[in-house]
Structures are given as C-alpha cells and as structure tokens.
C-alpha atoms as one frame of an Amber mdcrd trajectory, in Angstrom:
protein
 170.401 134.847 132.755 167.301 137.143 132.209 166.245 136.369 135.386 169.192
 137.280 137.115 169.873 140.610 135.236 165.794 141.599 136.643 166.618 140.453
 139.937 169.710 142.551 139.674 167.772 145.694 138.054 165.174 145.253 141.074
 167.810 145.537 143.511 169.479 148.979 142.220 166.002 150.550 141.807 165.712
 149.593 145.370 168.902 150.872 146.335 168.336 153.954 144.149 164.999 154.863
 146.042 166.932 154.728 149.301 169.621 157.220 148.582 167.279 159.684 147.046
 167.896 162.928 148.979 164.576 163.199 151.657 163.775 167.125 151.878 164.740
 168.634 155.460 162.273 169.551 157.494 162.693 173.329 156.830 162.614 172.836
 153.084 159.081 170.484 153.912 157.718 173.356 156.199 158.657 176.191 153.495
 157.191 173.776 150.693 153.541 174.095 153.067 153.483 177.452 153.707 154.679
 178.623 150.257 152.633 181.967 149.347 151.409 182.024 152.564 151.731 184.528
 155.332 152.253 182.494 158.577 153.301 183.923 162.148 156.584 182.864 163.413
 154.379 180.752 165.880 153.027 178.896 163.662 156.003 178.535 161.249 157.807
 177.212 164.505 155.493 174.541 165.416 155.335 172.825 161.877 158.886 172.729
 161.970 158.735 171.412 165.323 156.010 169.121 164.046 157.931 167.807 160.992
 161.751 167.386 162.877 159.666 165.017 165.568 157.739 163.482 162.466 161.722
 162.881 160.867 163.543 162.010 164.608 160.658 159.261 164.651 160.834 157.884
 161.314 164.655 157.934 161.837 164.406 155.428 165.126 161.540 153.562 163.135
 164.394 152.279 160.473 166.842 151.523 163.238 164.753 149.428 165.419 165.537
 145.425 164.199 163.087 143.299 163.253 160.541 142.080 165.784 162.485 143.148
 168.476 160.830 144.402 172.164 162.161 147.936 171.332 160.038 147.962 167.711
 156.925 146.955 169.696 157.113 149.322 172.519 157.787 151.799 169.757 154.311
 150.671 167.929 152.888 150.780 171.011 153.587 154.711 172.106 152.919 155.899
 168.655 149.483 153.632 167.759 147.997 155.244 171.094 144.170 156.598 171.587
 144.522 160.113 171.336 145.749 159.501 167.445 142.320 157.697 167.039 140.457
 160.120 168.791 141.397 163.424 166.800 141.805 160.735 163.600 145.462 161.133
 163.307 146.398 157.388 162.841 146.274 157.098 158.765 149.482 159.595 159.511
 151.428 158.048 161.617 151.057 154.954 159.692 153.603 156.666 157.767 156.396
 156.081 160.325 155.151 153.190 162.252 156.919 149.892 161.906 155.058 146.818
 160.292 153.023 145.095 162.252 155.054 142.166 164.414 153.538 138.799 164.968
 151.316 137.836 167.831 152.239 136.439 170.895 150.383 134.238 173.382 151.347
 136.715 176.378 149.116 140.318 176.893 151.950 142.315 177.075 155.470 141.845
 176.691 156.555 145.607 177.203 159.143 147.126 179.256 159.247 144.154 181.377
 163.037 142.750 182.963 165.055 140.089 180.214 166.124 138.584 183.897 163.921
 135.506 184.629 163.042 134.389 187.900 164.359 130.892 188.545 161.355 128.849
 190.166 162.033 126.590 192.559 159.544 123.232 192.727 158.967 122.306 196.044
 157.463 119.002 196.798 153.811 119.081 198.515 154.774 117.552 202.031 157.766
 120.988 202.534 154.820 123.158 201.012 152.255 121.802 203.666 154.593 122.150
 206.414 155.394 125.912 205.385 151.854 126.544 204.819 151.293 124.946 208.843
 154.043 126.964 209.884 153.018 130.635 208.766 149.610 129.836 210.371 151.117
 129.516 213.447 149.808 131.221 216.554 153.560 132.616 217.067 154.230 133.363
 213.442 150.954 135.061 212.164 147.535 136.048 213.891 144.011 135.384 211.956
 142.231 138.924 211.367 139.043 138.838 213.405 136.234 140.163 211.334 134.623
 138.654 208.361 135.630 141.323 205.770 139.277 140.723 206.334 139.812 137.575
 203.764 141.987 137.467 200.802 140.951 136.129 197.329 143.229 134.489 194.675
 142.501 132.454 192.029 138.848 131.682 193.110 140.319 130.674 196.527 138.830
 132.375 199.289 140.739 132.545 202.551 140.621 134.320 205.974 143.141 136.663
 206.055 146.314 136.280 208.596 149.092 139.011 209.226 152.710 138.335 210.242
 154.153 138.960 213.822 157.729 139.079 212.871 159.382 140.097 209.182 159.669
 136.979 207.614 163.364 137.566 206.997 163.655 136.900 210.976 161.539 133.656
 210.228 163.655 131.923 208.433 166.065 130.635 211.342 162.954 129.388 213.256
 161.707 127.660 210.239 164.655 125.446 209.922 164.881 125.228 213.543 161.074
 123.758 214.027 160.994 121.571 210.712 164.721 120.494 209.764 163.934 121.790
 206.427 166.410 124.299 204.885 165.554 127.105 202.674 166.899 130.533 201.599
 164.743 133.633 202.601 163.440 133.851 199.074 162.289 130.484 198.321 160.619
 130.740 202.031 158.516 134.295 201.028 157.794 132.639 197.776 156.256 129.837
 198.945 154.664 132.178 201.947 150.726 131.384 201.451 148.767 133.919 199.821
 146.544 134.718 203.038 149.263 135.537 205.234 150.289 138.680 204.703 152.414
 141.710 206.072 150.920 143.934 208.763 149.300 147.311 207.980 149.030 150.380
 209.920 145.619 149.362 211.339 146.520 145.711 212.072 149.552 146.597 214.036
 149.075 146.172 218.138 152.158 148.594 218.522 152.286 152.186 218.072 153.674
 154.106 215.040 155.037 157.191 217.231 158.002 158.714 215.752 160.301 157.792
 219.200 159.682 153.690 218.213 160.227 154.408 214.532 163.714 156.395 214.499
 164.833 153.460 217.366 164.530 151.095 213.970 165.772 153.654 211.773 169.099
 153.698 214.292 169.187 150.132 214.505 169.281 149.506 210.843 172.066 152.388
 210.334 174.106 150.713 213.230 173.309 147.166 211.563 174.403 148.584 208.176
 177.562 150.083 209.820 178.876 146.639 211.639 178.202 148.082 214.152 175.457
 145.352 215.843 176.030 142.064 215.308 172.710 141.028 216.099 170.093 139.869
 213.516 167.094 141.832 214.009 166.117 144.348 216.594 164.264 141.388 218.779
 167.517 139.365 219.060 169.196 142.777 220.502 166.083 143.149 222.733 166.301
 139.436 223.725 169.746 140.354 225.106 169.836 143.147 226.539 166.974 141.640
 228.723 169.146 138.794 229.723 171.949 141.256 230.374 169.754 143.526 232.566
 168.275 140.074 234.770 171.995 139.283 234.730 173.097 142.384 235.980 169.986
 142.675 238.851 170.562 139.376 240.041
C-alpha cells in the first residue's frame, strides 16, 4: 500500500510539472531585457529568437518515439554551425533524446516504398549481359580512359544504340526469355551505359531534337501508334520503296 500511494504521489508531481504555465515568449524576452534599454531591433530578434526556440520545442514533444521524423528532426538541429559558434549545450534544451543506432548510414528522408527485387538465375543474367554487349545493341568506347568502375570491377565502358525501352521486344525476340522493361534495365550491366553528348554519332541540332519532341507529343496524344520513332522511320521507308516501285 505505501508503495502504491508513492508511485501514485510520483505520478501527480509529474503531471503537476507539466501543466505548470511556461512563460510566453514576450514575457521571456521582457524578463532579459528588464532595466535595459534595447532598440526595437534588437527587442525584435530575441523575440524572434525565443518564438522559434518555443515552435521547436513544441514539434520536439509531438514527434513519437524513435520515429524517422524525430531523427531527421535531431539531425537539422544537432548541425555544425551550432558546434562551430558553441551553441549546442542550448539546443540540447529542445532536442529529442538520443534514438538507438542502426546498422544503415542514414535512414533520412528516404521513400517508405521498397523496391521489390527480382532474383534472376545466372544462365538469364549471362544471356542479358551477352545481349547488351552486342554489336547492334551497344558499341565499346574506343580509348582507354573510357571504363567504368564498380565494386572493384573494372570494365571497358559500352554505350547504348537504342533506349533500352525499345530493347525490350528484341530481347525476347533473340532469347525467348520474357521480362518487363524494369527487370531488363535492372539487370542492364553496369558498363553499358546511356549515350552522352560526346558519344553520340548524330547531331544535337535543334531541327532533329523538336522532330522527337513532336513525336513524343503525337505518341502521348494517340495520335502514332508506333513504338518508338525508329519503328515510324522503319515504315515510312517501306511506304516510300512501296510507293516508288
């Protein structure tokens, strides 16, 4: 019974410390500058200073317990410059309690959606691996500075002829193996890579660039039925020989 009535008595004192009335931040700025001639200026940047001190400490309580939003909170409020100037023993004052490690870097700000990985055995990854390093799929880069590195592999570096969006029909068509456009550019090996402006063979004049501008406004309209801008090229050449012969 003793025990209970301190446990009880523990628990009101608690309660009683948390509805005691905190000062405003006016009453807290007059308290500082009590007997004290201070320019407006001044008077309105502690008050400034002490209603973002009171906004923070506010969102500090509300945060739940070792959630993401509590540790990107810790995170934008423990930063350098409070160290540099030696402001941290302040903001101590609103920061949350520290949350327990995890084995990850950095858990911040990053998507809740998760990525479903696909497994694919070693024979399909071989044969998509031989298939982007095609002659007709993907040219080697000529010169010895153009390799890519990843994970201590080392490899010469290749750049796609086509998007690999319009690959995926002649994948399935050449190996019998079916697989969605994003398993395919997952899989897609590390060395083989999209074009840049210097690795292209075509120019980048603004006539060639609105054509694919108008195609993919025409595409987006249903207007085209065609796939890709070399499917509607592949047809209007047999169209034209058509039409000559």
């Amino acid at each position: 019974m003793k025990r209970k009535i301190q446990s009880l008595t523990k628990k009101l004192q608690r309660k009683e410390a948390r509805m005691k009335t905190v000062p405003s931040p006016v009453r807290k700025v007059n308290a500082l500058i009590k007997d004290i001639h201070v320019p407006p200026a001044v008077r309105k940047q502690l008050l400034y200073s002490e209603v973002l001190t009171s906004q923070l400490q506010e969102k500090a309580d509300a945060f739940p317990k070792n959630s993401k939003e509590r540790e990107v909170f810790h995170k934008c409020i423990s930063g350098s410059t409070l160290r540099k100037y030696r402001m941290l023993h302040m903001a101590k004052k609103i920061l949350p309690a520290r949350l327990k490690k995890t084995n990850s870097k950095s858990s911040l700000l990053k998507s809740d959606v998760k990525v479903r990985e696909i497994v694919l055995k070693q024979e399909v990854c071989q044969k998509v691996i031989d298939f982007f390093e095609q002659d007709d799929v993907s040219r080697m880069c000529p010169s010895k500075r153009d390799y890519v590195k990843h994970n201590c592999i080392k490899k010469q570096r290749r750049v796609l002829l086509h998007k690999v969006k319009d690959l995926v029909s002649k994948f399935v068509k050449e190996t019998g193996i079916v697989l969605s456009y994003a398993t395919l550019l997952r899989a897609k090996p590390f060395w083989v890579v999209a074009p840049k402006s210097r690795d292209r063979e075509t120019c980048m004049c603004v006539k060639h660039a609105n054509f694919e501008e108008r195609f993919n406004k025409l595409k987006y309209a249903k207007e085209l039925k065609h796939a890709s801008m070399n499917n509607l090229l592949k047809n209007t050449r047999v169209m034209l020989s058509l039409t000559t012969a």
